[in-house]
C-alpha positions in Angstrom: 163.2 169.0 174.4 165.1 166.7 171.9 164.9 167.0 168.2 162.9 163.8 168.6 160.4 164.4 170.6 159.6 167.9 169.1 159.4 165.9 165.6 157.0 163.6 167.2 154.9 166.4 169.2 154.6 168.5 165.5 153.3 164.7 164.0 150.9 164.2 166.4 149.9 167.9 166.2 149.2 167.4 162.9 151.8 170.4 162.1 153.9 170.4 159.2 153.5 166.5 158.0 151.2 164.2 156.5 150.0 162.3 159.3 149.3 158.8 160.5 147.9 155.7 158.5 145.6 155.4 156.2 143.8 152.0 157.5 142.8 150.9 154.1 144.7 151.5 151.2 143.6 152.3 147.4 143.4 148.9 145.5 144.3 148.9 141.8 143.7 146.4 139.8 145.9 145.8 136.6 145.2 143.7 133.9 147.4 142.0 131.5 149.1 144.7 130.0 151.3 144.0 126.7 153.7 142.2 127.6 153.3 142.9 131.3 151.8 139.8 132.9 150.2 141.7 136.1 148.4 139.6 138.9 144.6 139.1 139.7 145.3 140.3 143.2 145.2 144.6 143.0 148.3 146.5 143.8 147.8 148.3 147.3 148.4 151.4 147.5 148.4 152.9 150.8 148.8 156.8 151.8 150.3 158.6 154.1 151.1 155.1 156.0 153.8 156.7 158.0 153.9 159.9 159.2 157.4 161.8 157.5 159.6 162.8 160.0 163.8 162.5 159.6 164.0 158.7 160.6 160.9 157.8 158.3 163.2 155.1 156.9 164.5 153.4 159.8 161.1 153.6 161.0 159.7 151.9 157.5 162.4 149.1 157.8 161.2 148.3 161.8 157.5 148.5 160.5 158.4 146.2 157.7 160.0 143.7 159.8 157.7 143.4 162.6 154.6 142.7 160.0 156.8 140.1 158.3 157.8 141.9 155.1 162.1 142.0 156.1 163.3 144.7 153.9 166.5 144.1 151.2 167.4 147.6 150.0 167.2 151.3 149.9 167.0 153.0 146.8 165.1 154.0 143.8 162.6 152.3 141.8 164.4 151.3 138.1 163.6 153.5 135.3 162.5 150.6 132.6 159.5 148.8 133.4 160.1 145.3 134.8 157.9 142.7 137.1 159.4 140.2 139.5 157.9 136.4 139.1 159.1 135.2 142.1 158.5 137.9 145.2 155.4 139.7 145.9 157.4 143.4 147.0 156.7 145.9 149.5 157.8 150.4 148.1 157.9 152.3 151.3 158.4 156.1 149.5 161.0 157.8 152.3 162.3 160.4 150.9 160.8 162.8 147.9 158.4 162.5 145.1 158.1 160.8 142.1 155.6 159.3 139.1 155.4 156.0 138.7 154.2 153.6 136.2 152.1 150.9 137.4 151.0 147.9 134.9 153.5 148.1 131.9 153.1 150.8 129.1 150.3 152.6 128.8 149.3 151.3 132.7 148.4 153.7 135.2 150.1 156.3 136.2 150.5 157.2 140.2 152.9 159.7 142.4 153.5 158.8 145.1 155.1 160.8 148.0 157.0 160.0 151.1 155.1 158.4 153.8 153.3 156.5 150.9 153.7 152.2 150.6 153.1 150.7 147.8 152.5 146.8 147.7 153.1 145.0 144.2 151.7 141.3 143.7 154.5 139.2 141.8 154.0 140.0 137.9 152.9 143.7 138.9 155.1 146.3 136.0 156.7 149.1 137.3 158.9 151.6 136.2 160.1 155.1 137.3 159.2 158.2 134.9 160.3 160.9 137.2 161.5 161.3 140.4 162.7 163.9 142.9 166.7 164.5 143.2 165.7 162.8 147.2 163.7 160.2 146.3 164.3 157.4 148.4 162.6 153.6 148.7 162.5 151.3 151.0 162.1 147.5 149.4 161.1 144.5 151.4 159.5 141.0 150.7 158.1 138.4 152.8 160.3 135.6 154.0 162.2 133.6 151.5 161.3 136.0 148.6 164.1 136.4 146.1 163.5 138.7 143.5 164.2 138.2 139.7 163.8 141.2 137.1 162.1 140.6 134.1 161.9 142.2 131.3 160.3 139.9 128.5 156.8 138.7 127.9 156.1 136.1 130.4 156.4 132.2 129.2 154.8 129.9 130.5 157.4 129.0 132.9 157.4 132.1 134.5 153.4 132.2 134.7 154.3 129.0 136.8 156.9 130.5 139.2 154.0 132.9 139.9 151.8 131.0 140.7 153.4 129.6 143.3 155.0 132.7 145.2 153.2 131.9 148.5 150.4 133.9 149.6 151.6 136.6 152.3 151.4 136.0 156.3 150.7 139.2 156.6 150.4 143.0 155.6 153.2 144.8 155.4 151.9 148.5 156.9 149.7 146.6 159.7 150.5 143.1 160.4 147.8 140.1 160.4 145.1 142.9 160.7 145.5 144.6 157.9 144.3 145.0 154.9 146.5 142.9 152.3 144.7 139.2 153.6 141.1 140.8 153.3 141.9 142.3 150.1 144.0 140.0 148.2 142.0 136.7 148.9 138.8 138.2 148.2 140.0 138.3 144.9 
C-alpha cells in the first residue's frame, strides 16, 4: 500500500487526525471595534474542515477552487492587525498552530489549528499574536476579489468600497450548499 492510501485509510479510521468536516461552522459576530470597521455578516469559523494529512494544502487549494473561492497565496497571516475593504477572504490553517486576533484590539481571540478555515467578511481585523514555527495558510477570494491592506480607521470612502464587494456565489468549504449563503444573508 502507498503512502497515500495508508494516509487516507488512518483519516477515515479516525486514527491519528482530526477528521472530516464540520457541516456548520462557529459564526462570530464582530462589532465595530476601534478603529476596526468589522462587517454585519459574522466571521465563519469552521473546524476541522479538512482532515490533516501531508497534501492538506493542495487539497485546501482544489477545495477552494471548485466552491468558487480561487486561492492567491500560501503563507502566514500578518502580525499587525489589518482588514481588507475590497475582498471578502477565505484562511485555510495547513500546517501548525497559532492565536489569532479577530475584530481589531481587544477583539476576540481564537487558535486555530490545521484542518481549520476561517472566512473573514471584507472590514473583518485580523492579526497574528503567535504562531507555530509550521504554520502555514492557505488565502483565497471569490472571483475578481483584489485585496487592499488597511490599516487606518475607515473613511467614508472605504465604508463605500465595502459595501459593494459582492455577496459570495458560494461557500468556500462546501460550495452552494453550504453554510456561508444561509448564514451571511440571514444577517
Amino acid at each position: 500500500m502507498d503512502r497515500r492510501n495508508f494516509t487516507a485509510g488512518i483519516v477515515a479510521a479516525g486514527v491519528g487526525s482530526r477528521l472530516t468536516p464540520s457541516a456548520m461552522p462557529e459564526p462570530l459576530h464582530l462589532k465595530p471595534n476601534g478603529w476596526m470597521p468589522n462587517n454585519v455578516f459574522p466571521v465563519l469559523l469552521y473546524r476541522s474542515a479538512f482532515p490533516v494529512t501531508p497534501d492538506i494544502a493542495d487539497m485546501m487549494e482544489k477545495s477552494f477552487t471548485q466552491n468558487g473561492w480561487p486561492p492567491q497565496w500560501r503563507n502566514g497571516v500578518f502580525p499587525f492587525h489589518h482588514y481588507h475593504s475590497t475582498a471578502h477572504e477565505v484562511l485555510g490553517f495547513a500546517a501548525g498552530h497559532a492565536e489569532i486576533m479577530l475584530g481589531g484590539e481587544k477583539g476576540t481571540a481564537v487558535t486555530v489549528h490545521a484542518g481549520d478555515v476561517a472566512v473573514l467578511p471584507a472590514g473583518t481585523g485580523h492579526c497574528r499574536i503567535s504562531a507555530s514555527d509550521d504554520f502555514l495558510v492557505i488565502g483565497a477570494y471569490p472571483p475578481d476579489e483584489h485585496w487592499d491592506i488597511c490599516r487606518t480607521a475607515a473613511t467614508p470612502e472605504v465604508l463605500e468600497r465595502m459595501r459593494r464587494v459582492a455577496f459570495p456565489a458560494s461557500d468556500p468549504v462546501s460550495g452552494n450548499a453550504g453554510a456561508l449563503p444561509r448564514l451571511w444573508i440571514a444577517t
